[in-house]
N, C-alpha and C positions, 0 to 999 in steps of 0.2 A: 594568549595570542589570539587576536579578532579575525575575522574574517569575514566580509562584506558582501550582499549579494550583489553588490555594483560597481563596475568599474570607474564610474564617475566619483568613488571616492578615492582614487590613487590618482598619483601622477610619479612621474619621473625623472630624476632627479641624475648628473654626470658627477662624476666621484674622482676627488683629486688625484693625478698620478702618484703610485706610490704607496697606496692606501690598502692597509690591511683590515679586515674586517673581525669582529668577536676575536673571544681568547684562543678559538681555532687558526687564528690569524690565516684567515681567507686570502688568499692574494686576488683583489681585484682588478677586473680586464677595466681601464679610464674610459674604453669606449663603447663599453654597454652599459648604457642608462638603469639604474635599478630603480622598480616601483616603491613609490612611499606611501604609505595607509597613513591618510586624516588623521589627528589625534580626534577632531568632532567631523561631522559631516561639513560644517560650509565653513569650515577653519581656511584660512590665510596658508598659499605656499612656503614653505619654509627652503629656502633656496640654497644654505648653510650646513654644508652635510656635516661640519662639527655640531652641530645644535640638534642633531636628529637624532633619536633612540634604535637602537638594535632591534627592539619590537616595533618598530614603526614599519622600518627593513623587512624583515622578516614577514609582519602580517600583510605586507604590500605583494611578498611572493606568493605566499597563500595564494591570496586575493585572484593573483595573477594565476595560477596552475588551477584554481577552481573553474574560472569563469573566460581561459583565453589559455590553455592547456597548448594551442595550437602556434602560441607563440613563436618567433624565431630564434627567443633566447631561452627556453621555458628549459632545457636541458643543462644551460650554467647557473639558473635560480635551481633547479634542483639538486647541484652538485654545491651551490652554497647553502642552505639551507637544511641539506642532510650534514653536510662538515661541519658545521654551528650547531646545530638543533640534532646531534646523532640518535639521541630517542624520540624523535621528532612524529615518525610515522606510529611506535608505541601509542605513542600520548593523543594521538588523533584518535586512531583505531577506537582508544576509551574513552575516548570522550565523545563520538560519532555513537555508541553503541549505547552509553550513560543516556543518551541525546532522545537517541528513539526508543528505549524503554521508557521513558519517562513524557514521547510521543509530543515531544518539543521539535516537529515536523521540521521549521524552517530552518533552524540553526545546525541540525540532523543533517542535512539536507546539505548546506555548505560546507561541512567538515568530510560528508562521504565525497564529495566534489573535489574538494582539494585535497586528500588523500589519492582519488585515482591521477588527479591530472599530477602527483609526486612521483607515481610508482602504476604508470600505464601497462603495465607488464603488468603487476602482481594479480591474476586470476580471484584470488581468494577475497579479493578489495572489488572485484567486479561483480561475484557471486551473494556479496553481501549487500550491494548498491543494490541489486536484483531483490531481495528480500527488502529491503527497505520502501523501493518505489513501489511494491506489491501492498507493504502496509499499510503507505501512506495512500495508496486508492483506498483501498478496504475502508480508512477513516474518513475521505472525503464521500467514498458511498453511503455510508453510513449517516452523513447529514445531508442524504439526498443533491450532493456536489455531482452530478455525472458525467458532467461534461470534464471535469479536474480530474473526476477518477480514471476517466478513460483513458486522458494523455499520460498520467502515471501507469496506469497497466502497460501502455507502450513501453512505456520507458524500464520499465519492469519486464517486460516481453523479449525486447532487446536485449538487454545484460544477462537473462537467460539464455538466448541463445550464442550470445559470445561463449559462454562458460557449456554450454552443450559441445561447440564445433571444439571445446580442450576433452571433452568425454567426461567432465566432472560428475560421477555419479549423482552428488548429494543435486546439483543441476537439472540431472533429467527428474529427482525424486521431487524436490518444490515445482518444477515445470508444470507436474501432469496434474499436483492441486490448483497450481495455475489457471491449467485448461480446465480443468471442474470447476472452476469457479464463470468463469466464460460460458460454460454447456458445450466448448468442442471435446466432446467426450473420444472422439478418434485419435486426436492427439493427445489426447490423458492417457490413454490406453498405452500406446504406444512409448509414451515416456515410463510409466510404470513398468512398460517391458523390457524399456532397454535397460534400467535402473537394475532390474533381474537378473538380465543376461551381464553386462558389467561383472558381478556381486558372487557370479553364478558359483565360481572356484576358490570364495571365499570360506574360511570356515566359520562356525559359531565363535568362537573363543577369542580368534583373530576381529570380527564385527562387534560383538560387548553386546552389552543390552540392549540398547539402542540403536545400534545395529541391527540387530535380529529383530526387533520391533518395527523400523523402517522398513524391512523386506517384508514384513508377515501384511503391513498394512499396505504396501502396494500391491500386493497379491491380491487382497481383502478387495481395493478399489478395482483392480483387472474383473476380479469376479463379478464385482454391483454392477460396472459396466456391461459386459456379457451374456448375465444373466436379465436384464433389465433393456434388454437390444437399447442401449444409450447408442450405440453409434451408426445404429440408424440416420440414413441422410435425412432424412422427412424431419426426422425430430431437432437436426442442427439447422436446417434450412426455415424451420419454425422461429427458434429461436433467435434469429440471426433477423426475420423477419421481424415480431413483433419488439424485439431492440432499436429495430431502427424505425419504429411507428409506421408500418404496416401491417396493424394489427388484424383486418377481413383475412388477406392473403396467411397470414400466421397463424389462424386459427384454422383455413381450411388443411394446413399441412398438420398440426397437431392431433389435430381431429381422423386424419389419416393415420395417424402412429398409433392413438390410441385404439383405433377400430382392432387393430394388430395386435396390442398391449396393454389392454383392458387394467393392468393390476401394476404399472408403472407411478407411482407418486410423483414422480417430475416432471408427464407426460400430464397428470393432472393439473399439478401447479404450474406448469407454462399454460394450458389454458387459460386457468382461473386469473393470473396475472395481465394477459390479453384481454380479457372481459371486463376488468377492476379497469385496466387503461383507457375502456372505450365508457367506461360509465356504466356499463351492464352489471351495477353491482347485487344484484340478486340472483345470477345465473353466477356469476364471480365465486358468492359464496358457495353453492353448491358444490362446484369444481373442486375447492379448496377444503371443503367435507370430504369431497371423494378421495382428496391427496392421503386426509388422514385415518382414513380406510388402508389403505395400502401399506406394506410393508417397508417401514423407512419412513412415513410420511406424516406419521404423529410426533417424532420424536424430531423436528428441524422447524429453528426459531425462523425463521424467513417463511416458510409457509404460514406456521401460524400468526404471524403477524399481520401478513396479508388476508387471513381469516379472522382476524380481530377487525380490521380497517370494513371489512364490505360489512360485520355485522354492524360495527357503528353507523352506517352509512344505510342500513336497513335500519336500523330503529332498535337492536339487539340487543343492548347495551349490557346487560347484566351476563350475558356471552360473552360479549367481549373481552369484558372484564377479566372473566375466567381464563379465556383463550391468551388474551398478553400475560397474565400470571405464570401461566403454564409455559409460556415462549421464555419470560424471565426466567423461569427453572435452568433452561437449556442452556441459555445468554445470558447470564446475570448484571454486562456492563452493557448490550447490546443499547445504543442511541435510538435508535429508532422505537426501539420497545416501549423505553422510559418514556421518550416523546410522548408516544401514542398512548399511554396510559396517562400524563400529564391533561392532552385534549379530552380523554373518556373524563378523567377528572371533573374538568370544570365543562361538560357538556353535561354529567349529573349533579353541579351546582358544590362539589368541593373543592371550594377553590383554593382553599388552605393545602388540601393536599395534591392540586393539580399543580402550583405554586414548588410544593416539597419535591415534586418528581423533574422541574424544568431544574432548580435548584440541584439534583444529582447529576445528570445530565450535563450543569456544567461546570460539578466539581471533575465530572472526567475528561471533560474537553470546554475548557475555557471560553474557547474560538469557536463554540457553536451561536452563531449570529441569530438564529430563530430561536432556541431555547432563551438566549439572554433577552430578546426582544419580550418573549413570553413571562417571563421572568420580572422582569423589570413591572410590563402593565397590570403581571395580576398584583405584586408587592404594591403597586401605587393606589 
């Protein structure tokens, strides 16, 4: 059963009086119009509700609870379509979940859509939308998309906090890596605590392994936090700044935090990433030394990548080298790494195996538009 991300592939179609639908024998209302899903996109209407397929029916409701959820009929397609299709939301759920493990983004993307707009109620459909629109930023950041990744973070930000205001533990627990990933390390904090307090009068036996791992590591994060004064204002007000390209004003804040916190690695690495953005890529690299000095700051593939970039950019090359190996240790599928080791490549004249790395790159993600470009002029 299809499902489209446009409405301009359906129309709608009036149903003789009388008319029963599938072997559920749907009794249909003659005067609500049901959506027909295209058999092709610029297919001819088919006016003849004898000549129409049941999945034609059906994937038009989809179509419809995905992309017009707000409908005024959107509550009788879902009362036909769960009477028809009773395993209906199962077969979604697996097939939404098959979708983005396999990080087939778009078609992911339409089945969590029409899943929610089936069963707007169901929490557990919304907590998973939340996890989804979190990954699919993470992959548009990852080919440098940030403007995509940002409206996904929202959307991802949102369906967290639907699922925060029901108290869903596992909710506040992805929230606060959320907010770690952002740098508002006060709202990480704080969801890693509520996640705690929730959990508090839970026992070992009753949580499972996994369970107890969840609690131990949000503890683990409340401490890095804490200990590493993360929620310091100076240091989100830095952050906050050099994201939105005012990088002087973000480094005088940084620069304050660190005078405080001399032995912070993400105090260094927000530096050094303000100085790479303004082109200071030789004070850049030093920064990003100093990150991996610090405790926590050798071991994180995003610092040294960005430590690999300013040495290319200094002339460092056989650094480099070293330093993207050592990020690949961390990140083994990480895009950007492969990237960057694809340009070291052919900037030391191997272009067979700058060639082999754009080549990985998009055995994992097809729809990297740079890599393929790359790809493409070194093969030719």
């Amino acid at each position: 059963m299809s499902i489209t991300n446009s409405l301009d592939s359906i129309y709608f179609i009036k149903v003789p009086e009388g008319t029963s639908f599938s072997k559920a024998a749907f009794k249909i209302d003659p005067n609500i119009e049901l959506p027909v899903q295209k058999k092709e996109k610029d297919a001819s209407i088919e006016e003849d509700f004898s000549k129409l397929s049941e999945e034609q029916i059906l994937s038009g409701i989809l179509t419809v609870l995905a992309y017009d959820s707000g409908n005024e009929n959107a509550q009788y397609y879902r009362d036909m379509i769960t009477q028809c299709r009773p395993n209906i939301k199962t077969e979604l759920c697996e097939a939404a979940v098959l979708k983005t493990k396999n990080e087939d983004w778009d078609i992911a993307e339409e089945i969590w859509l029409a899943l929610k707009g089936l069963d707007p109620k169901d929490m557990a459909i919304t907590f998973n939308m939340a996890l989804f629109f979190d990954q699919k930023a993470d992959s548009f950041r990852s080919m440098e998309l940030h403007d995509d990744a940002d409206a996904y973070d929202e959307l991802a930000l949102s369906n967290y906090k639907a699922c925060i205001e029901e108290d869903m533990p596992d909710a506040y627990f992805n929230a606060g890596f959320f907010y770690l990933k952002k740098n508002n390390f006060s709202e990480a904090k704080s969801c890693f605590e509520t996640y705690l307090a929730i959990l508090s009068d839970e026992k070992d036996e009753t949580l499972g392994e996994n369970g107890i791992y969840k609690k131990e590591r949000a503890q683990e994060m409340i401490d890095v936090i804490s200990n590493r004064h993360l929620e310091d204002e100076k240091f989100h007000r830095a952050y906050q700044l050099i994201s939105s390209g005012q990088e002087e004003k973000g480094l005088e804040e940084i620069r304050k935090f660190i005078r405080d916190n001399p032995y912070v690695w993400n105090a260094w690495f927000l530096l050094g990433w303000a100085l790479r953005r303004m082109g200071r890529f030789e004070d850049a690299k030093q920064a990003f030394l100093k990150a991996q000095e610090c405790d926590g700051g050798d071991e994180n593939s995003d610092s040294l990548n960005e430590l690999a970039i300013c040495q290319m950019e200094t002339g460092d090359l056989d650094a480099a080298k070293k330093t993207l190996v050592k990020a690949l240790g961390y990140n083994s599928e990480n895009l950007k790494i492969l990237s960057n080791l694809g340009y070291l490549s052919e900037k030391t004249g191997d272009l067979e195996e700058a060639r082999k790395y754009f080549e990985l790159v998009l055995d994992l993600d097809p729809n990297d538009k740079i890599a393929k470009q790359e790809y493409d002029r070194l093969s030719n």
